[in-house]
N, C-alpha and C positions, 0 to 999 in steps of 0.2 A: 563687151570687152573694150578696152581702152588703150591705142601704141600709143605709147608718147616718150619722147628721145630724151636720154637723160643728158642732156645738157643746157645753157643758161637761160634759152630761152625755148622751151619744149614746144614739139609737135601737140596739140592738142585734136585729140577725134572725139566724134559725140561717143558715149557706151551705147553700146548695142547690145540685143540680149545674146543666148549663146548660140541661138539657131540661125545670128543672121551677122555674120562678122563681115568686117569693112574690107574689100578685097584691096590686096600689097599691089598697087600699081608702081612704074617705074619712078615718077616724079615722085611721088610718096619718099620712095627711098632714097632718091636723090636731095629731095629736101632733110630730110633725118641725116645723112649724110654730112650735109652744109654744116649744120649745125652741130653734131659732132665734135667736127673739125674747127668750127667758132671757139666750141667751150676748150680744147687744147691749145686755141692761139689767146684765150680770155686772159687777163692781167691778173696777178696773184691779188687775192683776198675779192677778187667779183662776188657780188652774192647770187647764186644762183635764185635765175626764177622758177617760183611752185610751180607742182604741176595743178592745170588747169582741165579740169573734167565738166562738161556741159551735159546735162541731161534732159530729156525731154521729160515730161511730165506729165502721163496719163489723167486722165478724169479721175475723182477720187473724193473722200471723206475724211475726216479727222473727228471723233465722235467722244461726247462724253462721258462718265462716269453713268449720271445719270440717264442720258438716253440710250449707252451700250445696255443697262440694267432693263430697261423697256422692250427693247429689241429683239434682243437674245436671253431674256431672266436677271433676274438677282443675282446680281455678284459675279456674275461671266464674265471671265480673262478671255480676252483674243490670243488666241494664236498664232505665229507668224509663220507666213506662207516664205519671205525670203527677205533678206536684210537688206536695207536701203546705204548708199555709199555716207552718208553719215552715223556714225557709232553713235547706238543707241535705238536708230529708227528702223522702223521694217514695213513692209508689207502683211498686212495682217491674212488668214485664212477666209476671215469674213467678209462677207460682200450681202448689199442691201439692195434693193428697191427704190428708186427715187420720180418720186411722182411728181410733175409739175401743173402747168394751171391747164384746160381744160382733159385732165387723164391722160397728158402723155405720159409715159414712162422712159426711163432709162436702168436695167435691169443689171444686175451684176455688177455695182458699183463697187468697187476696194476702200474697204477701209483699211487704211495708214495709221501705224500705231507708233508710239504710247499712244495712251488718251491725254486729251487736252481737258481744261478747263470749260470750254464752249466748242459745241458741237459746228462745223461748219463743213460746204459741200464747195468743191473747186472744179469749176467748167472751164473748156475751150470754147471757143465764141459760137462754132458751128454745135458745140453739145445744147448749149443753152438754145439756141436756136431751135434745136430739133424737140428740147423739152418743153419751147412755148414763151424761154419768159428772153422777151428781144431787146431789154431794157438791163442787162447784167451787167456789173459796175467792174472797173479793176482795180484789185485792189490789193496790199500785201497781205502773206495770211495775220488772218487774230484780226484785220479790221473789217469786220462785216457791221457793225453800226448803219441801220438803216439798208440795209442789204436784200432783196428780194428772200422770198422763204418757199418752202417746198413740204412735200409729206415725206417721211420716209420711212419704210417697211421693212424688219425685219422678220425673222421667224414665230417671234414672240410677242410681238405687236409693234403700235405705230405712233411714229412721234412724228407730230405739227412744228416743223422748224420754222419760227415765226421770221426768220433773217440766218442771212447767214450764207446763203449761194453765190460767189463770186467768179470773176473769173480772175487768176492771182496773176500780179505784175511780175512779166522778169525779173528775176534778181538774181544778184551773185551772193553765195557763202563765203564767208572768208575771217580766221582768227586774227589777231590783233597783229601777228608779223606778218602776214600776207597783207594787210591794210597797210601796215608801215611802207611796204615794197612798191605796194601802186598809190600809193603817198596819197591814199582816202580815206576817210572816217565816214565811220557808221551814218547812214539817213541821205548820204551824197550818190550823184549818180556818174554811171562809168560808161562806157559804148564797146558795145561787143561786134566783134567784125568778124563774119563767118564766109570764106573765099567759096568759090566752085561757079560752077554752071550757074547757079542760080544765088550768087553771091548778092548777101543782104547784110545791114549794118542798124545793128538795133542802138536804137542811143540814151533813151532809158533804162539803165538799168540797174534798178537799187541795191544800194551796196547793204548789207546786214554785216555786221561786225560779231562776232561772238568767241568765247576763248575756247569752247570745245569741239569749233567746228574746223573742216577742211576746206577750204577751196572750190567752189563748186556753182557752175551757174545752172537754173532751174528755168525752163522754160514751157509753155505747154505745149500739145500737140500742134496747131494751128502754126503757130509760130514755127516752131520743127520743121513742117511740112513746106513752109513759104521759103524758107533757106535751105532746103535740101539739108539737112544735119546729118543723116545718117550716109551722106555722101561726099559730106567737108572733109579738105584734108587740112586746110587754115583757119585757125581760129584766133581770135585777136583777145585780149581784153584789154583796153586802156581808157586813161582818164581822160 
């Protein structure tokens, strides 16, 4: 779940799932409060700013046409286990096997659906670690060019991904008015500032520009875990 205050410049919290909500401390509310009262004292015609959702970003796959075919049979549609915060994306029911270099595995991997064009596997630095390969590049998704590869199994057989395993760079989503508002274009980079106990400021992080998408920064677990996110009550994004 996600509070975030509707006024100009919103409270941003990470989403959590639904077994583990972010607990209403007092500051919490006193800062949603603040703000509030900012957007009632704000000058006529302000443009309110979006709201701003950061996610963490589980281990996972994005699979193609032809390797779901291999996997799972001919002509198998995924199924989606539960929709992802951008329209269109989801969580698929299916989950793989993923084999790295001397037989380790990482079992139960999610594939993320639609299907793509090119099959690729997205790590946190500690997955890759545990799967063997200590040389994992970061990278946005769709660039795995020269990209470590792995095996990976599903019910129906097994594909040799000969590249393609990264671990994916921060970035933010965001449609063509949300770009105008933090006055960035697509390929440039933004600094996200995430407050608390364990208050971290990432300054990388690539902006994607697109007309169908929301607002949304994608982080992996590692990162997550280094900024406390499921414990932030501040979150920044700026240029």
């Amino acid at each position: 779940m996600v509070l975030v205050s509707d006024c100009p410049e919103p409270v941003a919290l990470p989403r959590m799932s639904s077994d583990s909500q972010p607990l209403v401390t007092r500051a919490l509310v006193e800062n949603i409060v603040r703000e509030v009262v900012r957007k009632r004292l704000a000058p006529p015609g302000a443009v309110p700013a979006p709201k701003l959702v950061v996610d963490a970003s589980a281990r996972h796959m994005h699979v193609s046409r032809a390797d779901l075919d291999i996997l799972f049979g001919k002509g198998y549609e995924l199924g989606i286990h539960r929709p992802l915060y951008q329209d269109g994306h989801y969580a698929a029911k299916e989950t793989v096997t993923l084999i790295g270099p001397r037989s380790r595995l990482i079992s139960n991997l999610r594939i993320l659906g639609p299907i793509r064009d090119r099959s690729q596997v997205e790590l946190a630095f500690t997955d890759a670690i545990s799967l063997g390969i200590d040389d994992i590049p970061i990278r946005l998704s769709g660039n795995i060019d020269g990209t470590p590869g792995a095996f990976i199994m599903g019910p129906a057989g097994m594909v040799e991904l000969k590249e393609g395993v990264i671990r994916a760079a921060i970035h933010v989503h965001m449609n063509p008015g949300e770009a105008a508002y933090y006055g960035v274009k697509h390929g440039e980079m933004m600094k996200l500032r995430v407050g608390g106990d364990a208050g971290v400021t990432f300054n990388r992080v690539h902006v994607r520009v697109d007309p169908k998408v929301r607002l949304n920064v994608h982080m992996d677990t590692d990162e997550a875990n280094a900024c406390g996110l499921h414990l932030a009550r501040e979150i920044e994004l700026v240029k």
